[in-house]
N, C-alpha and C positions, 0 to 999 in steps of 0.2 A: 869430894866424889861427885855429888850433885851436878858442881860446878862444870866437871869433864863430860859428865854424861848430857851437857845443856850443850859445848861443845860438838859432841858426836851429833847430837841431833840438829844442831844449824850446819854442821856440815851438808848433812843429808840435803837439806835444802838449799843450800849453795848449788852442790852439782846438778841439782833437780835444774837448776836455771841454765849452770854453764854447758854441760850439753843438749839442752836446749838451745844453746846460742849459733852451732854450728847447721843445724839441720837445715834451716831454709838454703845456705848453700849446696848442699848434699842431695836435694831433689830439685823438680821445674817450678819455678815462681809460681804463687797465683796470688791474691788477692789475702786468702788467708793464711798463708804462708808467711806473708811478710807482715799483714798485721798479728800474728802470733810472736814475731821479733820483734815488732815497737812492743809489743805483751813484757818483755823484760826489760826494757830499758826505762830510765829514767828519763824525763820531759826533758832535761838540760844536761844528757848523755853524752861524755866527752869520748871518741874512739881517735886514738894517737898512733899512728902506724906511718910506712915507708912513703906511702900515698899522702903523710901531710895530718893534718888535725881537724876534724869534724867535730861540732856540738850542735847537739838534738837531735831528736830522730825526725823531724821532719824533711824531705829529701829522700828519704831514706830509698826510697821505689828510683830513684834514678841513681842512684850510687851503686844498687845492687843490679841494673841493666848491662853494666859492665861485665858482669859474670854470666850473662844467657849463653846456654850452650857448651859449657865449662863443664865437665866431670872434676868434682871437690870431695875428697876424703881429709876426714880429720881424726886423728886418732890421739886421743889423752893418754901419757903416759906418766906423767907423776903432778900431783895437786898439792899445795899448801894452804891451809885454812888458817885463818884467826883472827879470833873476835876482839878490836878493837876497840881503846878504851872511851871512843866519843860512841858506841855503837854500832857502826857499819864495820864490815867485814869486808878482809883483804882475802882475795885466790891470788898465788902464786901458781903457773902451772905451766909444764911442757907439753909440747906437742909434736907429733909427724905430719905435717899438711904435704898431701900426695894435688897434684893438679892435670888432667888433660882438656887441652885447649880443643875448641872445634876444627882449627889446622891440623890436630893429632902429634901436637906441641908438648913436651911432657916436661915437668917441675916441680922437686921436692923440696921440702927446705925444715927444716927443723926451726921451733919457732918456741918464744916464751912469751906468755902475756901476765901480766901485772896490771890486776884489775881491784876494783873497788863497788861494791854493794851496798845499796840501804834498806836495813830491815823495815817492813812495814807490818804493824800487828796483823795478826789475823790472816796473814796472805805469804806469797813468795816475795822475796825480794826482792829488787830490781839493778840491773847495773848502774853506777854513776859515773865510770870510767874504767874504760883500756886500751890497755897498751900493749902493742902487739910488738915485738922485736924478733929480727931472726938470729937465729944462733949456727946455722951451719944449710950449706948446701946436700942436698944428696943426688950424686950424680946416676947411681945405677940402682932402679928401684920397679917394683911390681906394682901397678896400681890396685889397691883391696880398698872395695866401698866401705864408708865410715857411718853410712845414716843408721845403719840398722842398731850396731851398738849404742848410737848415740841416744837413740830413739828407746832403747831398751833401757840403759843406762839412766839415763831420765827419768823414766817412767819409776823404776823400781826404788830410786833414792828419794822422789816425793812419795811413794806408799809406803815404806819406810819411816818417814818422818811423822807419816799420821794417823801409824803405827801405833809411834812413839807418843805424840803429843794427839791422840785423838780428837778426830774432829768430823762426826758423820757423815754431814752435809756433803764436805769436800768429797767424800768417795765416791759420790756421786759420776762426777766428771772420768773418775776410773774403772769404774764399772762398766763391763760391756752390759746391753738389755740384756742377753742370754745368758747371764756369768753361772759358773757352778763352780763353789767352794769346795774340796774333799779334805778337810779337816786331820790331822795327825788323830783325835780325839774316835775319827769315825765319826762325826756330825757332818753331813752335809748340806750346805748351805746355798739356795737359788733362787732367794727373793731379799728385795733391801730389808724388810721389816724384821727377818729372822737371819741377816748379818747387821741391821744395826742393835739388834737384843744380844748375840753373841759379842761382840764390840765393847759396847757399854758394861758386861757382863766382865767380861776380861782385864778390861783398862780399871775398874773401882778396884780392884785387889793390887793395885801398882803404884805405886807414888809416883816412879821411873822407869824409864830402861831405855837401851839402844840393841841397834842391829852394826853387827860388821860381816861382812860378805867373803866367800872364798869361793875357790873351782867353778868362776863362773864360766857359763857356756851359750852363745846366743845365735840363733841360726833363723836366717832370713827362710821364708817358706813360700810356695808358689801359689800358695790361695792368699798369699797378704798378709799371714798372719808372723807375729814371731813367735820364734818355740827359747825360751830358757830355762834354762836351768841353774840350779844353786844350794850354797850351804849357807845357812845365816849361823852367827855362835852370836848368842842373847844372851844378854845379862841385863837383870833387873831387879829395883828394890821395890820389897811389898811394901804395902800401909802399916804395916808394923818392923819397917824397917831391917826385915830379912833381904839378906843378900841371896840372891838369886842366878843358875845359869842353866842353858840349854843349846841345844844344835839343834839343826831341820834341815831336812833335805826338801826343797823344794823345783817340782817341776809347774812350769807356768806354761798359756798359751795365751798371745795378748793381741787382740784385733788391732789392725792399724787404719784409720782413719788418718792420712798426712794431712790431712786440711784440719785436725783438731790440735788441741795444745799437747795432749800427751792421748799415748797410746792406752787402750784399756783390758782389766783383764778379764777375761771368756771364761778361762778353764785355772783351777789352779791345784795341784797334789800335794801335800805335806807330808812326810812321814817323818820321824822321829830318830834322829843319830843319836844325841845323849839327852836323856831323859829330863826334866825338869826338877832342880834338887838345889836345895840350900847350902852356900857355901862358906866357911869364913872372913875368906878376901877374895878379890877376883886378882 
């Protein structure tokens, strides 16, 4: 059981990475944009696609000039995880890549990539290889922007993860300055020092647990901000080896700073779908 639930949790941080990987296409280059992309890759980072085979990321700022000017949407529709018996971890995953050229040139293609990750303690992982393949053309199609979810997406499956495997420090990086927790409990929370006492508070009563997501809903906003929404259904095992589950309905509002690694969050509402209660089996 352990076992699965150490799976759900490196998932979490798998996608924390893989949509991360799309975004610096999906906005205008700048400097820290694309050092946020060498941010996931590994020093002797193999990328394999139609264009031929690259390793390292250095070049990396003249490969992606190619793409100035480009409207890039990328949209994940199904991912495969799993943890490999040397360590590193495989995504398997599809995609809809929507493209308009600065000629007003339009091209979609359905696409698979077959990639490869190396865990590193303490931190996200990094790519060590992908392989980008196409699997179908689409001739008649709408262009819909891809950063936002990517961007949201991201965000919510590394807070998730450190959730799950608590680690203060790191929320740092996720926290907007102004952030206000509203708690399901009725606590509300708007300083680090009395979210990382709640934190620490929460995570000793747990040996484990994961988060899986449903009805989710993300909408780009005209002050910069994004607004989402969601179900999480949690399960988790106490320190005394109770099995545990719950639902939460959560509304977020999350500052975006593009020039940072991940978006943070401002504002967040919790209320309570199914209660927290001990179960037999999940």
């Amino acid at each position: 059981m352990e076992t699965l639930f150490e799976i759900q949790q490196i998932t979490h941080l798998v996608l924390a990475q893989y949509h991360r990987w799309y975004q610096v296409y999906e906005i205008p280059f700048t400097q820290n944009t694309i050092a946020n992309q060498k941010d996931i890759l590994s020093d002797d980072v193999e990328i394999i696609s139609q264009n031929g085979t690259t390793k390292g990321k250095e070049g990396l700022e003249d490969r992606l000039r190619v793409f100035t000017g480009w409207r890039n949407a990328h949209h994940v529709q199904k991912t495969e995880i799993k943890l490999l018996d040397d360590g590193n971890i495989s995504l398997e995953a599809d995609i809809l890549y929507q493209n308009i050229r600065p000629d007003d040139s339009k091209y979609s293609y359905n696409l698979h990539y077959s990639t490869l990750l190396q865990q590193r303690e303490n931190n996200l992982p990094v790519f060590k290889m992908l392989k980008l393949q196409p699997t179908g053309i689409v001739d008649d199609f709408k262009f819909e922007e891809g950063y936002t979810e990517n961007r949201a997406k991201s965000f919510m499956h590394y807070w998730l993860y450190l959730m799950e495997r608590p680690n203060v420090e790191k929320f740092k990086e996720l926290l907007d300055e102004n952030f206000i927790l509203h708690l399901s409990s009725g606590e509300n929370i708007s300083d680090f020092a009395a979210f990382k006492t709640w934190l620490e508070s929460s995570s000793s009563k747990l040996k484990t647990s994961t988060h899986s997501y449903k009805n989710l809903e993300i909408v780009n906003n005209q002050d910069s901000t994004i607004s989402v929404k969601v179900n999480f259904e949690w399960k988790g095992i106490t320190v005394d080896a109770k099995k545990m589950i719950a639902e939460t309905h959560h509304e977020w509002t999350l500052s975006n700073n593009t020039e940072e690694r991940f978006a943070r969050m401002k504002q967040m509402n919790v209320t309570l779908v199914t209660p927290f209660k001990i179960v037999e089996n999940f």
